[in-house]
N, C-alpha and C positions, 0 to 999 in steps of 0.2 A: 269883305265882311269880317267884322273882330269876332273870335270866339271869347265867350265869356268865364272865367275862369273864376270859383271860388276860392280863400282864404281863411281859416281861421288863426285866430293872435290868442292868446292865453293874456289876458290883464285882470288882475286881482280886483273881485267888486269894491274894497275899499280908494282903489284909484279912480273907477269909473268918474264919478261926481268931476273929481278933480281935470281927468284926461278931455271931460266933454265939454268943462268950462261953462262960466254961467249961462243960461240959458241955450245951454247945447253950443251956444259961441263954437268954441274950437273945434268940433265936431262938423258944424255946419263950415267949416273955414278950409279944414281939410278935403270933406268929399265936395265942397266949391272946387276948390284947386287942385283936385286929382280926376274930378267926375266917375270917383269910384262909391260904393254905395256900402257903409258901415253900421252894422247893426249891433247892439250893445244888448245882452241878454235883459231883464227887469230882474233885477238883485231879490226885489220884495218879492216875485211869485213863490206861493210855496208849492207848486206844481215842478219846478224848475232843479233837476237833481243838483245838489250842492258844486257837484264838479264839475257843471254844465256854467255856471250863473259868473265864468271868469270866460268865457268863450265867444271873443267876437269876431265876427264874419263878414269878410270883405268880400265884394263881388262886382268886378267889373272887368276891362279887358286887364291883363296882365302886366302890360307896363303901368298902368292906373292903380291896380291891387299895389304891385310892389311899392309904388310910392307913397300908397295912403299909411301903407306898413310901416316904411321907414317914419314918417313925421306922427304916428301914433309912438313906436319906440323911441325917437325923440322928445317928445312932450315926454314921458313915462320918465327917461332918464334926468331930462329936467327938472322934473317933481321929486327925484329922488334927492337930487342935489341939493337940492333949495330945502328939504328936513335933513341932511346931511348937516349940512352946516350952521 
């Protein structure tokens, strides 16, 4: 039996749009190929406290969380690169 382990990632809601790709694309691309489960706060709630709305949550078994982590921090640094230059 896997125990299930949660995650949270700090990603700036200005990156979200971009990290999730168009129509969720890379989002859907990752928790495919991690079978980990990524949840992205709603930037627009205005229920949602401002320091909460950068706060994503991964949740699956542990080797599945840390992987989805790495290739979320990769897109992120990718995106950084590509307005870097």
């Amino acid at each position: 039996m896997q125990t299930l382990v949660q995650m949270s990632l700090e990603i700036t809601p200005m990156h979200h749009s971009s990290v999730l790709g168009r129509s969720a694309s890379q989002l859907k691309l990752i928790m495919s190929n991690t079978k980990a489960q990524i949840m992205f706060p709603d930037a627009g709630d205005p229920n949602i406290p401002m320091l909460k709305k950068s706060n994503v949550t991964i949740t699956g078994n542990i080797k599945d969380v840390y992987l989805a982590r790495q290739q979320l921090v990769v897109s992120i640094i990718f995106l950084q690169n590509q307005n870097y230059y």
